[in-house]
Z-matrix of the N, CA and C atoms (Angstrom, degrees):
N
C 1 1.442
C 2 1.527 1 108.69
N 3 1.100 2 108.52 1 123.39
C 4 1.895 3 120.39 2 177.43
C 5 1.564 4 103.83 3 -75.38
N 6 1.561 5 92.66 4 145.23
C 7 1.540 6 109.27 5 168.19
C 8 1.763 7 89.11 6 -58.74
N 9 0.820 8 138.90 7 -73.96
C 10 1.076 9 113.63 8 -129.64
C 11 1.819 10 122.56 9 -67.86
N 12 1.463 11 99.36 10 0.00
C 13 1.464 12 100.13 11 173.70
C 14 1.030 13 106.23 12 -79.52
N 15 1.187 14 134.72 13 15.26
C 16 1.980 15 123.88 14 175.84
C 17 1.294 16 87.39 15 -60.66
N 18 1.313 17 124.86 16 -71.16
C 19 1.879 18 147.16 17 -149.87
C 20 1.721 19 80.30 18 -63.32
N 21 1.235 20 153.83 19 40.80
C 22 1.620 21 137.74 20 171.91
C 23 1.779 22 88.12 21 -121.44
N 24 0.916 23 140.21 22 -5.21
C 25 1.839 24 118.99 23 -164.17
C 26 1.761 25 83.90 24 -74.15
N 27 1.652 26 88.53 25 160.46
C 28 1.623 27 107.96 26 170.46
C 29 1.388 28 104.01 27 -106.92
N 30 1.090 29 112.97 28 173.91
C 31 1.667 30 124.95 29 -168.73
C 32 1.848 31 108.98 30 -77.15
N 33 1.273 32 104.88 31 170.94
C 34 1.691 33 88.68 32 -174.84
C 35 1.448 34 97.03 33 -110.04
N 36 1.641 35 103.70 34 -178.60
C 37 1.567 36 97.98 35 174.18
C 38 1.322 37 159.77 36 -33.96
N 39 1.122 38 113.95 37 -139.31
C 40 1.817 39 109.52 38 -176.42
C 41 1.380 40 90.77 39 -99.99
N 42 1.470 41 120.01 40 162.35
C 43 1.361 42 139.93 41 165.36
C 44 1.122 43 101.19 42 -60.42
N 45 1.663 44 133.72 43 -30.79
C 46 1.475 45 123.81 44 171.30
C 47 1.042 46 137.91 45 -52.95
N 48 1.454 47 97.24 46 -24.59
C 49 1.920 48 97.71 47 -169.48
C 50 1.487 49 114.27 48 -79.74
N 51 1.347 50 127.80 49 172.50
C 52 0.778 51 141.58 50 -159.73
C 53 1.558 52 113.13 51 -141.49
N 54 1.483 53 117.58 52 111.42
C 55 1.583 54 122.93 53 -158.98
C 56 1.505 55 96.63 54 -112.32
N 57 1.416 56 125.19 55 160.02
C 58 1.413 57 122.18 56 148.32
C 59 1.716 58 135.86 57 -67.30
N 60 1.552 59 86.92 58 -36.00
C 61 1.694 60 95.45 59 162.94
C 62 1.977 61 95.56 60 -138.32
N 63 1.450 62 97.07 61 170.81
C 64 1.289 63 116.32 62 -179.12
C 65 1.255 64 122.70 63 -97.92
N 66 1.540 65 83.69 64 141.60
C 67 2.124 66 92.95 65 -163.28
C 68 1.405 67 104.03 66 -97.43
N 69 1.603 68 98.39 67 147.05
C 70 1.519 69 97.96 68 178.69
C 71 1.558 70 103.81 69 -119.04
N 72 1.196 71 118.83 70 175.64
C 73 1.514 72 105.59 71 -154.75
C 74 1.664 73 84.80 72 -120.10
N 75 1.204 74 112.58 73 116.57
C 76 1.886 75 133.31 74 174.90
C 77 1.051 76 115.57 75 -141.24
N 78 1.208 77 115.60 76 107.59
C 79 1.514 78 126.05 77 172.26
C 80 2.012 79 106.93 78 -93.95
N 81 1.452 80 101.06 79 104.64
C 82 1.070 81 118.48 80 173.36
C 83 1.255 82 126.95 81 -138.01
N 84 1.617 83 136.11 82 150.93
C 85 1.110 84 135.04 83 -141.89
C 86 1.476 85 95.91 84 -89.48
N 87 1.311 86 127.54 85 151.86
C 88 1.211 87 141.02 86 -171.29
C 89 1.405 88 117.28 87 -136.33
N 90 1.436 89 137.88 88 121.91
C 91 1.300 90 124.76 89 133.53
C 92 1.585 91 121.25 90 -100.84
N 93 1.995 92 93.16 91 157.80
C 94 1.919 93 98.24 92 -168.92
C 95 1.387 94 89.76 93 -134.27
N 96 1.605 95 106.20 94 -178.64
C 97 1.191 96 119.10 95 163.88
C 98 1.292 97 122.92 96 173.33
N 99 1.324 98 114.97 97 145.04
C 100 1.271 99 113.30 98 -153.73
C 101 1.880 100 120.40 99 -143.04
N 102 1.129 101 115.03 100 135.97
C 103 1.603 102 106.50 101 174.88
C 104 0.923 103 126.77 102 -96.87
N 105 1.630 104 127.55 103 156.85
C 106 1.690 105 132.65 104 172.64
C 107 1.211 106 94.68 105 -73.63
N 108 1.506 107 130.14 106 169.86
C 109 1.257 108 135.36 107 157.40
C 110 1.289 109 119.72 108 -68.85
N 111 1.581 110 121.06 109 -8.11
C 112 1.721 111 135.81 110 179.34
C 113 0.993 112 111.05 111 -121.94
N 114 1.287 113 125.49 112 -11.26
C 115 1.666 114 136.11 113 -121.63
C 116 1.436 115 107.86 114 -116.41
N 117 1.408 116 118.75 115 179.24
C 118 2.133 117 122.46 116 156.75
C 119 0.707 118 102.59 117 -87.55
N 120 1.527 119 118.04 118 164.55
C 121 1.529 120 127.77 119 170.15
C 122 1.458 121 113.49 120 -66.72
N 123 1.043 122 125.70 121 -173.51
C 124 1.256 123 115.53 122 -149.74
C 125 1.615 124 88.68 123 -163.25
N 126 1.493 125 113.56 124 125.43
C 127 1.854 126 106.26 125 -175.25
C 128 1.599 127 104.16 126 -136.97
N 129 1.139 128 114.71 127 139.42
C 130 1.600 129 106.67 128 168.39
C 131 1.836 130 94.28 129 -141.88
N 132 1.616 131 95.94 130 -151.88
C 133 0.972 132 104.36 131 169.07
C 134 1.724 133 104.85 132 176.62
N 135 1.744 134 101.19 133 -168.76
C 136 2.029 135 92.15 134 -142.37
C 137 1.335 136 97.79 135 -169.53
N 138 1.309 137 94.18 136 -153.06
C 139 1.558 138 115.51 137 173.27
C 140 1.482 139 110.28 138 -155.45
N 141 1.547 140 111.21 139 158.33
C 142 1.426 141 108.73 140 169.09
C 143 1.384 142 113.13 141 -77.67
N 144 1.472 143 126.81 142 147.66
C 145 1.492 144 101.58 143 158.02
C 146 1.751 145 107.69 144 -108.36
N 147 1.438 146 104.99 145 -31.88
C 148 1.906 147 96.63 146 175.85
C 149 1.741 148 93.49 147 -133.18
N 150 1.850 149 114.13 148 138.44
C 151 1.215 150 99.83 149 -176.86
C 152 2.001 151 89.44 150 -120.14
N 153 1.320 152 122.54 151 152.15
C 154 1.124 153 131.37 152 159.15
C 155 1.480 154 128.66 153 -139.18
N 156 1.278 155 117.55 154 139.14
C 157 1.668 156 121.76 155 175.51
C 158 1.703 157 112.09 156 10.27
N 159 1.289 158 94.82 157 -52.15
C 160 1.461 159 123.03 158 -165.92
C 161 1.611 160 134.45 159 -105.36
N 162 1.361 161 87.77 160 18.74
C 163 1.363 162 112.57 161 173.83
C 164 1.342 163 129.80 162 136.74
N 165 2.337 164 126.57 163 -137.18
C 166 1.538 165 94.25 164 -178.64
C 167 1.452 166 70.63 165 -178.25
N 168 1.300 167 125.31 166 152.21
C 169 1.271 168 130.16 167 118.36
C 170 1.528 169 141.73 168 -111.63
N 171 1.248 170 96.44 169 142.68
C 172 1.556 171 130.27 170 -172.50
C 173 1.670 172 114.92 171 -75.99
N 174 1.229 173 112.46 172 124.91
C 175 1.386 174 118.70 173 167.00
C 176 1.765 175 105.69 174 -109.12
N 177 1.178 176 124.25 175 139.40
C 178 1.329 177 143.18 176 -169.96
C 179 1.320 178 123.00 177 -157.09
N 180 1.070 179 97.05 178 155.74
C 181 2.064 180 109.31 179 -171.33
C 182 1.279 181 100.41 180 -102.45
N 183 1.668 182 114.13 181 -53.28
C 184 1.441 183 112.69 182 170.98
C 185 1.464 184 143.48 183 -64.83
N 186 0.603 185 121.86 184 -173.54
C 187 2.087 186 122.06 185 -163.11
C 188 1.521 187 79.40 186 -67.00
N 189 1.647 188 103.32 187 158.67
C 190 2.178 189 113.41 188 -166.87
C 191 1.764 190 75.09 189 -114.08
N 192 1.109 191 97.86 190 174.16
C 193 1.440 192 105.17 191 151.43
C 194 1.752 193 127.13 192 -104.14
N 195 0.977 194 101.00 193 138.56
C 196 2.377 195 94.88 194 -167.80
C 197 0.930 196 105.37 195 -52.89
N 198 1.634 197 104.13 196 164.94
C 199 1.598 198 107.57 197 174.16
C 200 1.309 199 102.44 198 -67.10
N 201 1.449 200 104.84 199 155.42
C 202 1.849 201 123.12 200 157.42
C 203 1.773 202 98.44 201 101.38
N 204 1.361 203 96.16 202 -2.92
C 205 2.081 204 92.00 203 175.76
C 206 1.087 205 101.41 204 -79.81
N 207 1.470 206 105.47 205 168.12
C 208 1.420 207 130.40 206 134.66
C 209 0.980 208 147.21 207 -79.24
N 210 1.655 209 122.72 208 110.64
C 211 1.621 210 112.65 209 -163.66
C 212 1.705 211 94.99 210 -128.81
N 213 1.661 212 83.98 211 159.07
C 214 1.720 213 99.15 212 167.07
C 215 1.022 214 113.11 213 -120.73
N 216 1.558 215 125.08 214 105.93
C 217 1.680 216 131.98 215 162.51
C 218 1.413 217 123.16 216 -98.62
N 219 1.545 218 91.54 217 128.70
C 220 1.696 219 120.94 218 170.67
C 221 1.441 220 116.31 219 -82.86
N 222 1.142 221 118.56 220 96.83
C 223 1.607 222 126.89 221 169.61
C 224 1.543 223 99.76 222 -82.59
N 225 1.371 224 85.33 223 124.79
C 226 2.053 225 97.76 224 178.47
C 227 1.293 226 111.38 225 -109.53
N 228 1.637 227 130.28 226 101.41
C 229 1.212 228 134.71 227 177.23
C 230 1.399 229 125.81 228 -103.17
N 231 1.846 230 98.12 229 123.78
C 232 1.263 231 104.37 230 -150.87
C 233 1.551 232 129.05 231 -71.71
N 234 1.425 233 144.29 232 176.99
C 235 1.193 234 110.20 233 -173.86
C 236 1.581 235 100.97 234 -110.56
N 237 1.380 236 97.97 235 162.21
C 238 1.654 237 78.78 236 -171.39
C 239 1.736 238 93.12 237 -111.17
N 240 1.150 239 127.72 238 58.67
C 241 1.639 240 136.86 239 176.97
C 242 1.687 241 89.70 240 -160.01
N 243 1.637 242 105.74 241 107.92
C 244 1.211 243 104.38 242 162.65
C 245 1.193 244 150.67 243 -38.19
N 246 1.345 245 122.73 244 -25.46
C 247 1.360 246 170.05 245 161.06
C 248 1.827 247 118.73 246 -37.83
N 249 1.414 248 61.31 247 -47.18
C 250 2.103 249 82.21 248 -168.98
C 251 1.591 250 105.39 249 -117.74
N 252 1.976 251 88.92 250 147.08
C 253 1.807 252 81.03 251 -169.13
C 254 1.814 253 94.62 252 -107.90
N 255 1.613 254 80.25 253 159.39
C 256 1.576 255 93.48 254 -167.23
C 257 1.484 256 109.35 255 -48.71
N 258 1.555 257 102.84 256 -177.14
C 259 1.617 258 111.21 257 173.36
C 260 1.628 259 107.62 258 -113.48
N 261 1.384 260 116.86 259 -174.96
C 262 1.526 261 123.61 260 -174.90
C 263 1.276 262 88.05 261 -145.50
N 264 1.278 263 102.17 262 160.32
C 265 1.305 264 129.09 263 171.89
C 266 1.480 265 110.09 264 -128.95
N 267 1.362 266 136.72 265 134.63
C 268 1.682 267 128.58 266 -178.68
C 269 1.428 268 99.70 267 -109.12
N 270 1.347 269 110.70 268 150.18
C 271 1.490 270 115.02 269 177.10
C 272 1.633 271 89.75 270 -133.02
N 273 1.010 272 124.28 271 152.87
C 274 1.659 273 135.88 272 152.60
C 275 1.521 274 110.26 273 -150.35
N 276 1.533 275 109.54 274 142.27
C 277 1.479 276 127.43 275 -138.69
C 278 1.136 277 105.01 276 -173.17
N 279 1.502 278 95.28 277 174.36
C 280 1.919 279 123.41 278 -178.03
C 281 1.806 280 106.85 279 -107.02
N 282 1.392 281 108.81 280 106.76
C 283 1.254 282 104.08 281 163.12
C 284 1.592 283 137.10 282 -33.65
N 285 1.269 284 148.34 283 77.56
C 286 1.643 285 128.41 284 -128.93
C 287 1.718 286 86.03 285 -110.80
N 288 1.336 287 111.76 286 -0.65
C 289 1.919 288 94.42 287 -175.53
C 290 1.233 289 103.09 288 175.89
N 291 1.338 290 118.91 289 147.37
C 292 1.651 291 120.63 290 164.36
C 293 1.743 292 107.88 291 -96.03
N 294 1.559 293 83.17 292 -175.41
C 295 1.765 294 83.75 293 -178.42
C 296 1.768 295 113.82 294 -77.41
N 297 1.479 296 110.80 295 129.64
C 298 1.404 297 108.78 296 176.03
C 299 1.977 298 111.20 297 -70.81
N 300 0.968 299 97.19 298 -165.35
C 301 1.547 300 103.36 299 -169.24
C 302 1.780 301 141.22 300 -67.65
N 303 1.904 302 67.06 301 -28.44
C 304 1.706 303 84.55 302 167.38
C 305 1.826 304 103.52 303 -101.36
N 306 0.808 305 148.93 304 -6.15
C 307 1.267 306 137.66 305 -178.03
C 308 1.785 307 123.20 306 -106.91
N 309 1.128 308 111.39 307 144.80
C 310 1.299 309 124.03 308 -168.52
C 311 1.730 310 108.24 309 -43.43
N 312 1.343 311 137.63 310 151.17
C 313 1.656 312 130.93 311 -170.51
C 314 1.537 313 79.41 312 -87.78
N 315 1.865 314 77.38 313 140.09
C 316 1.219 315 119.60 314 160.85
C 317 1.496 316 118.39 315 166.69
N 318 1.193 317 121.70 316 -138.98
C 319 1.735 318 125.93 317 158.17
C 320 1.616 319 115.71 318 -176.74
N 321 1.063 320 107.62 319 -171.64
C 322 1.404 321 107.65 320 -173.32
C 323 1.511 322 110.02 321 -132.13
N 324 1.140 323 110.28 322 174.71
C 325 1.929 324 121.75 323 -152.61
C 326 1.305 325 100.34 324 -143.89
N 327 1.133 326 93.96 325 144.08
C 328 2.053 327 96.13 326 166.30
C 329 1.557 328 97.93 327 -142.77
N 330 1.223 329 85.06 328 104.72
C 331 1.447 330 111.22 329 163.36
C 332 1.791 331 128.80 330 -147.62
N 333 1.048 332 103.37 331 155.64
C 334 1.929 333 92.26 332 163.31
C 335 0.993 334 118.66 333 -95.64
N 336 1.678 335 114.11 334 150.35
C 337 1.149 336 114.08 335 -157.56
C 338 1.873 337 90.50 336 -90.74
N 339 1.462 338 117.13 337 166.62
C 340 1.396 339 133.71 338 -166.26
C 341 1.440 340 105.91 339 -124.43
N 342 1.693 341 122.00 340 97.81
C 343 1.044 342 110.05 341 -169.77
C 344 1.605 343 104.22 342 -107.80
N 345 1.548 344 99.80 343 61.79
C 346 1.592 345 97.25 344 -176.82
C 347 1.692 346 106.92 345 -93.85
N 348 1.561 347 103.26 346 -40.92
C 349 1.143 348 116.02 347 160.26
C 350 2.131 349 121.34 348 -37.83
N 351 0.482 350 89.90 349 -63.39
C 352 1.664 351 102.32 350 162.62
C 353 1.479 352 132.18 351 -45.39
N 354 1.490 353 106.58 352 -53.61
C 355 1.313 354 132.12 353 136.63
C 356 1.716 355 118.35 354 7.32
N 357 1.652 356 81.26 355 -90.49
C 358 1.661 357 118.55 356 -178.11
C 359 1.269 358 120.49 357 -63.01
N 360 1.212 359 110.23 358 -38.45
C 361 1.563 360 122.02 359 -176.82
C 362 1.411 361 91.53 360 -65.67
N 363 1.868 362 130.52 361 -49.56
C 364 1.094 363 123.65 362 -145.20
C 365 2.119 364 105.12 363 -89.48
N 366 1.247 365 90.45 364 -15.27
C 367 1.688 366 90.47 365 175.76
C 368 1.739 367 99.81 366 -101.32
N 369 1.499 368 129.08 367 0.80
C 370 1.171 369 108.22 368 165.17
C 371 1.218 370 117.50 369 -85.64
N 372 1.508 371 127.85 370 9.25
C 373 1.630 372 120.94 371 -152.54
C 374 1.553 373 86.05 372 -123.06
């Protein structure tokens, strides 16, 4: 994934809506993945386009996972000291929607994000 798709997220909704927490608009590289209940796992990967307390959506090229799954997404945050390697953040969640008609493919998640991963990375260095 190229730097330069950070600068690709689209803008978020109408001033109308109404969220539980507030989204901020980060386009960052993502891997997810997800199982059938019979099925293989299933892996792609993306970008964020808005992430909040309470979840994120994902834009992707590869197969999404449907609404009503369960997925686990890895947000990979980059480092900004060459030196040092980035951190992650894990989210695992409920698929709540894919992309409607006017918006770029992908879908969105509601989950919290898990910054235990992050954590560890940051007392191993």
């Amino acid at each position: 994934m190229s730097r330069s798709n950070y600068a690709t997220c689209a803008g978020i909704g109408s001033e109308g809506e109404r969220r539980r927490a507030q989204r901020y608009v980060l386009c960052l590289p993502v891997l997810f993945h997800w199982q059938e209940s019979s099925g293989p796992e299933h892996k792609g990967g993306g970008f964020t386009r808005d992430v909040s307390a309470r979840g994120m959506y994902v834009t992707s090229e590869s197969e999404c996972p449907p609404a009503g799954s369960a997925a686990t997404i890895v947000v990979l945050l980059p480092s900004f000291d060459s030196e040092l390697v980035g951190l992650k953040l894990k989210a695992s969640g409920t698929v709540v929607r894919i992309a409607g008609p006017t918006e770029s493919v992908g879908f969105a998640v509601a989950a919290d994000l898990d910054d235990s991963l992050m954590r560890q990375q940051t007392r191993d260095k």
